[in-house]
C-alpha positions in Angstrom: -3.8 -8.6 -4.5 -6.5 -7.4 -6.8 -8.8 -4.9 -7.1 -11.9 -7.2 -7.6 -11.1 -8.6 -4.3 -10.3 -5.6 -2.5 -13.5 -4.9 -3.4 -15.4 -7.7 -2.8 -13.8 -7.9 0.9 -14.9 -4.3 1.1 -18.8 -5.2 0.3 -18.7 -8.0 2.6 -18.0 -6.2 5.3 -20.6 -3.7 4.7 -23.1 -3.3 1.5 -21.9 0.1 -0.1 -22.1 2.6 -2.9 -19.4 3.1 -5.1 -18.8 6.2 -3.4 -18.7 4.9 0.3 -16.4 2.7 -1.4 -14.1 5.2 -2.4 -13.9 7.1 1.3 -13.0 3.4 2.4 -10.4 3.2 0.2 -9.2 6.3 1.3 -9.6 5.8 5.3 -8.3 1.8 5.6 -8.1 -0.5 2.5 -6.1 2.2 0.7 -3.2 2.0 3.5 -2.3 -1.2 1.6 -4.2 -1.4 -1.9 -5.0 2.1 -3.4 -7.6 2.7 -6.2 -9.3 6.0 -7.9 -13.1 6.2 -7.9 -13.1 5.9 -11.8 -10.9 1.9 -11.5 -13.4 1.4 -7.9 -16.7 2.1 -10.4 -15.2 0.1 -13.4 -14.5 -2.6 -11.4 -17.9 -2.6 -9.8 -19.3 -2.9 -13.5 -17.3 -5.8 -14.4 -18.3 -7.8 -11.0 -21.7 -7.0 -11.5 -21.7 -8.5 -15.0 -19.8 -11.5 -13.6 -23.2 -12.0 -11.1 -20.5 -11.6 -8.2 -22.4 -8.4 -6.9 -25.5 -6.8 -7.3 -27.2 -3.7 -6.9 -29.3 -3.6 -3.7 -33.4 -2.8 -4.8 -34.7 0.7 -3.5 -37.7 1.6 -2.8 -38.0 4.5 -5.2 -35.4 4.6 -8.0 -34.5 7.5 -9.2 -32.4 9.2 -11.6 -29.1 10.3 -10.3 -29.3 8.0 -6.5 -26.8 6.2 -5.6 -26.7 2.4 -5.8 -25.6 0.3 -2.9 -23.9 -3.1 -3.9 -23.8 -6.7 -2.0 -21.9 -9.5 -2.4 -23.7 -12.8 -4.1 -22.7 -16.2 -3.0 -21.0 -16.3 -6.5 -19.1 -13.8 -5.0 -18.2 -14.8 -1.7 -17.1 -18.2 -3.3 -14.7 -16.5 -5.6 -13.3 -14.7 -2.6 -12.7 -17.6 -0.8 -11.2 -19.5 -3.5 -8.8 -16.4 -4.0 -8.0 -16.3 -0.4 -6.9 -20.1 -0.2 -4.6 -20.0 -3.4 -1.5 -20.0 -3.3 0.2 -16.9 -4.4 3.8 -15.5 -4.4 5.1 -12.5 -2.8 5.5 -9.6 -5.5 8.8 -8.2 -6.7 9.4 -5.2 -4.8 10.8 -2.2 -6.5 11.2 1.5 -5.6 12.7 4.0 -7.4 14.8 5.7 -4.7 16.9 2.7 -4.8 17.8 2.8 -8.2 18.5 6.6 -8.0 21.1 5.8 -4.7 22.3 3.4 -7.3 23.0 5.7 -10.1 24.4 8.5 -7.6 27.0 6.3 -7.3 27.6 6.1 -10.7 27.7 9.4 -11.9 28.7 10.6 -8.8 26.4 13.2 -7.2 24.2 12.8 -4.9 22.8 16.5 -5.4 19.5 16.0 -4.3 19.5 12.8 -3.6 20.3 14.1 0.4 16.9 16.2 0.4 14.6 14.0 -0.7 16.0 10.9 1.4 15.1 13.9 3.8 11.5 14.0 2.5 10.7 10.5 2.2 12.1 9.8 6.0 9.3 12.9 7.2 6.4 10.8 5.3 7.6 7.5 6.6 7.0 9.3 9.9 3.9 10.9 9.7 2.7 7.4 8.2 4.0 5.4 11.4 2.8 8.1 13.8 -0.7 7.9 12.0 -0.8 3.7 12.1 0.2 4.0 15.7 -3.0 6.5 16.2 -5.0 3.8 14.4 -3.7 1.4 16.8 -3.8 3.1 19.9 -7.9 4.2 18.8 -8.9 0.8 17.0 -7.1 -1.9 19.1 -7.4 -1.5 22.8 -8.8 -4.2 25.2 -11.8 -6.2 24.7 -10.8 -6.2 20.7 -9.9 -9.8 20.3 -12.4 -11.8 18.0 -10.4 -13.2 15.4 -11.5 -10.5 12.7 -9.9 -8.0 14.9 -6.6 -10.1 15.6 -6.4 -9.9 11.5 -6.9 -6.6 10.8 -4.9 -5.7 14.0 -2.0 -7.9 11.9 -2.6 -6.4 8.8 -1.9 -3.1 10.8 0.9 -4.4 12.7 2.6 -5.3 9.5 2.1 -1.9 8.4 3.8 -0.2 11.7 6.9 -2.5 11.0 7.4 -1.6 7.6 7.4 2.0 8.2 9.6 1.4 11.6 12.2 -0.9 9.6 11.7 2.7 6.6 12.6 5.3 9.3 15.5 3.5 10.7 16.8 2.7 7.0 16.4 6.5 6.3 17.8 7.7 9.3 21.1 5.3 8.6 21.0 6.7 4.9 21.0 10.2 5.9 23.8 9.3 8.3 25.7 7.7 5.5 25.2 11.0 3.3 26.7 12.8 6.5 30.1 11.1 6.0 30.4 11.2 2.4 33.1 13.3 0.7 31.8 17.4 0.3 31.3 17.1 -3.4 29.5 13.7 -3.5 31.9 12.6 -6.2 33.2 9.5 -7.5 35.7 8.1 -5.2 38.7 7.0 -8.1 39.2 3.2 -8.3 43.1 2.4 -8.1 44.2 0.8 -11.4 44.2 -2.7 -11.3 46.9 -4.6 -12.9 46.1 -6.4 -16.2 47.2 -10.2 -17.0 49.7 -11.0 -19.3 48.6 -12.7 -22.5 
């Protein structure tokens, strides 16, 4: 995914400023594709000198207003040629893994138990506040095939933080049996081969 058509999306589903897009970004498309208002107005730059968007005319300018933005067919076209390419799933990486990783290797885990801890409360909060947006957005009578997407986009994002809670639960579980010190279990000595 990439900013330009995060974007672009945005605009098509309603003309905005820069900053209406920014409280987007903050209230849905950021959920899954986060951006600051500085990278959100650079990229609105760039696609308005690629004749993707343009400015919308008002009826007074003046200095200091805000400009509103709408997508050109230009634009729409490069959307829709982005959407039917072929693209493959991203490396996933997370640095909590490779920290689990190296506990085990220098063997500690001091405070590697606490913030397992931590992430499992925000993995909550974030499934509790997807299942709000659910239970608000996606009741009965919602079923034109925009809404069956975004209600799958959503979907996706109430599994991932279900399959995160259980995996944090088990972790912590795991942490519960270790030894008290965290320590290094010792490997027995393995026998060399003769040369």
């Amino acid at each position: 995914m990439s900013l330009p058509h995060a974007i672009l999306t945005a605009l098509l589903e309603r003309p905005s400023s820069g900053l209406e897009l920014t409280r987007r970004f903050d209230r849905s498309i950021g959920y899954f594709w986060s951006a600051t208002h500085q990278q959100i107005y650079r990229e609105l730059g760039k696609l308005e000198g690629a004749g993707y968007i343009r400015a919308l005319p008002t009826e007074r300018p003046a200095r200091g207003q805000k400009k509103s933005y709408e997508v050109l067919p230009a634009g729409r076209e490069e959307l829709a040629r982005w959407t039917s390419a072929p693209q493959d799933p991203k490396p996933w990486r997370d640095a909590l893994f490779v920290r689990l990783r190296a506990s085990a290797v220098v063997g500690t885990t001091t405070g590697v138990e606490d913030d397992l801890r931590r992430h499992l409360s925000l993995h909550q909060r974030q499934l509790a506040e997807y299942e709000e947006i659910e239970k608000r957005d996606f009741g009965p009578g919602r079923d034109t095939a925009q809404d069956r997407l975004q209600h799958l986009i959503l979907r996706a994002g109430i599994d991932l933080e279900t399959v995160w809670t259980q995996w944090l639960a088990s972790a912590l579980e795991e942490f519960g049996r270790l030894p008290e010190d965290g320590g290094r279990e010792e490997e027995p000595e393995r026998e060399q081969p003769e040369s």
